[in-house]
C-alpha positions in Angstrom: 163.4 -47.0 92.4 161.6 -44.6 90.6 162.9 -41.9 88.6 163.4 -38.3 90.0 161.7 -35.5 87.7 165.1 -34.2 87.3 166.4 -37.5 86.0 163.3 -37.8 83.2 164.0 -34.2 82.5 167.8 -35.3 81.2 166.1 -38.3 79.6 163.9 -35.8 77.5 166.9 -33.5 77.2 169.4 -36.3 76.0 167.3 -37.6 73.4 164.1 -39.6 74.6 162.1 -36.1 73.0 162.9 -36.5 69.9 162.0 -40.2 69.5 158.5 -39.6 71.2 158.3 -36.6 68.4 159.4 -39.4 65.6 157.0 -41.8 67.5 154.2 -39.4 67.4 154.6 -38.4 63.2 154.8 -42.3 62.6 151.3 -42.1 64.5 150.1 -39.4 62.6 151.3 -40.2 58.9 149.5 -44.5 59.6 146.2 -43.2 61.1 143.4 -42.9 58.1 142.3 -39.3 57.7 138.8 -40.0 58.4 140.3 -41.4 62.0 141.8 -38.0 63.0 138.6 -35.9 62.8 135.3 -36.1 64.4 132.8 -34.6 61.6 130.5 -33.8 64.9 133.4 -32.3 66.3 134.6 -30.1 63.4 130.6 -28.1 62.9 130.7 -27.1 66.4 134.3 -25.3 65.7 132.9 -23.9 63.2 129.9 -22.7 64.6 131.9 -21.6 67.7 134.1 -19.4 65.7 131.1 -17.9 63.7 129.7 -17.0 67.1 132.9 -15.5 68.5 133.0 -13.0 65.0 129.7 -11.5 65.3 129.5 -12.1 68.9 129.8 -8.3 69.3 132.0 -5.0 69.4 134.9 -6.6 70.8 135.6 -8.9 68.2 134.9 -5.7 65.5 137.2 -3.2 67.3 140.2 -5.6 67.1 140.1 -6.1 62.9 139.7 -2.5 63.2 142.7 -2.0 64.7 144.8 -4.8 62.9 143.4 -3.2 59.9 144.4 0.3 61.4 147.8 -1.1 61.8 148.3 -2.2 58.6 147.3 0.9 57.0 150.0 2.9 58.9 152.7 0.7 58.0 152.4 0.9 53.9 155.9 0.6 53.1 156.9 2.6 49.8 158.0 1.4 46.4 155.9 -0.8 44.6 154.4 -4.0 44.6 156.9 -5.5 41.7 160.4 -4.6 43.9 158.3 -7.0 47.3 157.3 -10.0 45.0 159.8 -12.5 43.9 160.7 -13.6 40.6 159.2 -16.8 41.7 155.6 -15.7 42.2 155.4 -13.4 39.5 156.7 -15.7 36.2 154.0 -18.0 36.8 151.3 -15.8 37.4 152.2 -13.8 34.3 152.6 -17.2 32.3 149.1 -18.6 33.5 147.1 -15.4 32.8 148.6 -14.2 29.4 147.7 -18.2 28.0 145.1 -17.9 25.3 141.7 -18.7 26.7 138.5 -18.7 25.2 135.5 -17.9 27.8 132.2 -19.8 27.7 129.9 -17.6 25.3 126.7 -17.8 27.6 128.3 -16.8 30.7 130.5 -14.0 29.5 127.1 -12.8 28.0 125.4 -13.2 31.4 127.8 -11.2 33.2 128.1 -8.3 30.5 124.1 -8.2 30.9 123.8 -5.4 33.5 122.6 -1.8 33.3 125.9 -0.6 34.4 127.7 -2.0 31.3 124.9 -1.0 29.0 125.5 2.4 30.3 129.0 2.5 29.5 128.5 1.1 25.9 125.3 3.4 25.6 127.3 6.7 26.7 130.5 5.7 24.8 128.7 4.8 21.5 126.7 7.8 21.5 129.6 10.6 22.1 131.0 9.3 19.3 128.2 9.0 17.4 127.3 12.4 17.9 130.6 13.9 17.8 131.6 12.1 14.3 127.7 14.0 13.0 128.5 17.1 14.2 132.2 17.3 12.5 130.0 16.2 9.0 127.4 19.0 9.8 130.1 22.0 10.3 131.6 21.1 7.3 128.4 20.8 5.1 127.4 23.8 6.7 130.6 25.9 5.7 130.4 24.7 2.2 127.0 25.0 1.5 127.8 29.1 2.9 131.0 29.9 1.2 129.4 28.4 -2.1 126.1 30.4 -1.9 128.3 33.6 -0.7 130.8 33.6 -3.9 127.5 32.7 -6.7 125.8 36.0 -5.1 128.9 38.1 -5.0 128.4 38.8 -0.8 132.0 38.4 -0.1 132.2 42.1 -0.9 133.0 44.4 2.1 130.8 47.3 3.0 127.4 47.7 2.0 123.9 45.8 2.6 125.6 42.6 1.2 127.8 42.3 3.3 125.3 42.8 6.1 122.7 40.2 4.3 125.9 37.7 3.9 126.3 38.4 8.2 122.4 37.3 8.3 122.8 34.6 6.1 125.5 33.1 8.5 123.2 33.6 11.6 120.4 32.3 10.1 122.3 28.9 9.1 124.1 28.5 12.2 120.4 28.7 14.1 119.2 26.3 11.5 122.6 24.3 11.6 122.1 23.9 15.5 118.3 23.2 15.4 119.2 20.5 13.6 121.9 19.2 15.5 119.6 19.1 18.6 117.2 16.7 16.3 120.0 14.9 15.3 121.4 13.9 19.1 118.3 13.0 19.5 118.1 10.6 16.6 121.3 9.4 17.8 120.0 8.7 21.1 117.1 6.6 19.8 119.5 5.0 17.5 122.2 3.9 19.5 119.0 2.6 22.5 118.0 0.5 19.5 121.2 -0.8 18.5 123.0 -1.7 22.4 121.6 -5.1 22.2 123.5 -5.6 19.0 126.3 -4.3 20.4 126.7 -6.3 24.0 126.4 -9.0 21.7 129.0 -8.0 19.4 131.5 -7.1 22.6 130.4 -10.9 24.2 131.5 -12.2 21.0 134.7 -10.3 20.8 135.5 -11.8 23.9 134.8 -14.6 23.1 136.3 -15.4 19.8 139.5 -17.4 19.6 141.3 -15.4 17.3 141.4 -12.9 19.7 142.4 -15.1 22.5 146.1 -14.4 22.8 145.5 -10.6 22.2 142.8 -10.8 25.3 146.0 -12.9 27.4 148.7 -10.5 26.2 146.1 -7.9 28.2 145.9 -9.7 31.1 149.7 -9.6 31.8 149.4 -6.1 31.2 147.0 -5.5 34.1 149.5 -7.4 36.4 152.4 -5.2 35.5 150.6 -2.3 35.8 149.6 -3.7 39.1 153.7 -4.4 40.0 154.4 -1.2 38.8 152.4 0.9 40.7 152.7 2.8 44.0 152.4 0.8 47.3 150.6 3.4 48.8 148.2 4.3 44.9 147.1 0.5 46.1 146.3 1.5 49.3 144.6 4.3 48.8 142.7 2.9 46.5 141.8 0.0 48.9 140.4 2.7 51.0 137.7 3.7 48.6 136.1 0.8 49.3 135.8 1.4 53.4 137.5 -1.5 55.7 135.7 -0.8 58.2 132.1 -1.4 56.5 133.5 -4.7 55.3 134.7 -5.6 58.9 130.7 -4.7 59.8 129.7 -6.6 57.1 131.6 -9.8 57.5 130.8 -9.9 61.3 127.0 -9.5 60.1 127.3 -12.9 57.8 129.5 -14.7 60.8 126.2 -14.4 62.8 123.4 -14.7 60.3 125.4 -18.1 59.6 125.6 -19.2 62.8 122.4 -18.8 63.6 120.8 -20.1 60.4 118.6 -23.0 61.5 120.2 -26.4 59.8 123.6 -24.8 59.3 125.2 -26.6 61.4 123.8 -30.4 59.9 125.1 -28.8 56.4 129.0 -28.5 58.0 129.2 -31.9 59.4 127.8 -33.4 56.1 130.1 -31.3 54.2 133.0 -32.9 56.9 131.8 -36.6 57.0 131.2 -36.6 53.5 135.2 -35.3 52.7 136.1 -38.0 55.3 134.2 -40.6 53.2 135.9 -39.6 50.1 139.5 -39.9 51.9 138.6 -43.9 51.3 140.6 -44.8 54.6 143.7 -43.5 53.2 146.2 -42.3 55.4 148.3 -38.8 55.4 151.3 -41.2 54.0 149.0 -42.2 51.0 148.0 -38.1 50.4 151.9 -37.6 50.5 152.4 -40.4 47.8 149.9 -39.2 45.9 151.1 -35.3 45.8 154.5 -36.2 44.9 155.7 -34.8 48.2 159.1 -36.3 49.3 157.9 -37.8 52.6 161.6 -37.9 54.3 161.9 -34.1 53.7 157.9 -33.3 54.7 158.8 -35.7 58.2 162.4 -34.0 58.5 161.2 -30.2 58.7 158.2 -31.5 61.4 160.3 -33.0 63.7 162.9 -30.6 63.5 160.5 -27.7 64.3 158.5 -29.8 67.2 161.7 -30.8 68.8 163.2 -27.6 68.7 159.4 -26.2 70.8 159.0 -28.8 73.0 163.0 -28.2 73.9 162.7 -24.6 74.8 159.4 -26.1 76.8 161.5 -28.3 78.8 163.4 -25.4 80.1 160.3 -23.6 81.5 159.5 -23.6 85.5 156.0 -24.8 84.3 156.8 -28.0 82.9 159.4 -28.3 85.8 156.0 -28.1 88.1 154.4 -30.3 85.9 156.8 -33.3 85.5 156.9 -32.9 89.7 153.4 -33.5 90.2 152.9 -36.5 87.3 155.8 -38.1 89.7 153.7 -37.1 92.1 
């Protein structure tokens, strides 16, 4: 006599679940991993969930509002008292190691107008500023000497009027030639800021300032853990969410229209499934040093405990009725 959905429902209740979830893991962790995808299957996803992004407003409107959301709920403090001991030592360790940067590309990447504009503007303030300090004091020497060999430092009278002149007259002289001298600067230090992006490229660069350039590193991270919750947020705002969401949904269609772009995902698929080798998820969990019993344990324990609280629903109930039929 068959069995009555009622009665299978206990059997699944009792116990027969968790073997069919044990039964389906054993399936999974044997099947080779080139087995479990379809490379054909994987670029229409992909493509499909391209489409959906820059389908239109819709999709937009609702990372605006998650984004919204988010922005509402910045809780305070800082970002060191949310992240844990255990995310933070590492980090800290990795980027304060001493590493020493490939010469050509940090060279490439300091080659842009912007930083050459920095150097250029920093170089020639001080440049400029360091002249003018030499030029007052020249000046005033050069005035107080001349003043004291002609007796003008006398009060009253035309030499004291003709030492007031004297003073004038240098300090137009004294600025006229400080206006020729910025100038010189300017020309000098335009000359020069080749020399000097390849003197800061080579700082960089140069192991024995490796640990120095680490030690820096760290300190950008705890300035980062230190700071303000909602100083990070606000500077996050400066560079406009809601462009980036436009953005983003602009490259989701300009890829999934792209003639060929589709080909290129299912080669980029197959080829990952070649390079699996017929190996199994077992064999990747080997491999990893992941303890398999544990991995397994923590499945099953999380897919019984779903497909339990779906065995109590009036849906499966209808379900199990009609497969009984």
């Amino acid at each position: 006599m068959p069995a009555t959905p009622d009665q299978v429902l206990a059997r699944l209740q009792g116990g027969a679940l968790a073997s069919l979830v044990t039964l389906v893991v054993d399936d999974l962790l044997t099947r080779p991993v080139d087995s479990l995808l379809d490379p054909e299957f994987v670029a229409d996803q992909v493509i499909a969930a391209l489409e959906t992004a820059g389908s239109g407003e819709r999709p937009e409107a609702w990372l605006r509002e998650q984004i919204d959301s988010l922005r509402s709920r910045v809780p305070d403090g800082t970002l060191g008292q949310r992240a844990p001991a255990e995310v933070v030592d590492p980090l800290r360790d990795a980027l304060g190691r001493p590493i020493v940067w490939d010469r050509e590309l940090v060279g490439a990447l300091l080659d842009h107008d912007a930083m050459r504009s920095v150097f250029r503007e920093v170089v020639t303030k001080a440049v400029t500023s360091y002249g003018k300090k030499l030029a007052h004091l020249s000046q005033n020497n050069a005035v107080t000497q001349a003043a004291g060999r002609l007796g003008l430092g006398q009060r009253g009278g035309g030499l004291s009027r003709l030492k007031t002149l004297g003073e004038g007259l240098a300090k137009g002289i004294s600025a006229e030639l400080e206006h020729q001298a910025e100038d010189r600067v300017k020309d000098f230090v335009d000359q020069a800021m080749g020399r000097v992006m390849i003197q800061v490229a080579d700082h960089l660069c140069d192991p024995a300032y490796a640990d120095q350039y680490g030690r820096y590193r760290v300190h950008i991270v705890d300035t980062l853990l230190h700071t303000e919750l909602r100083t990070l947020a606000d500077e996050l705002e400066k560079i406009d969410p809601d462009s980036l969401v436009a953005t983003g949904a602009g490259i989701a269609r300009s890829l999934s229209r792209r003639e060929g772009f589709r080909d290129e995902v299912a080669d980029a698929a197959r080829k990952a499934m070649t390079e699996a080798g017929g190996r199994s998820l077992r064999d990747f969990l080997a491999e990893t040093g992941i303890d398999e019993a544990r991995w397994r344990a923590d499945i099953e324990v999380q897919v019984v405990a779903r497909g339990a609280d779906l065995l109590e629903t009036d849906a499966f109930r209808e379900w199990l009725e009609a497969l009984l039929g």
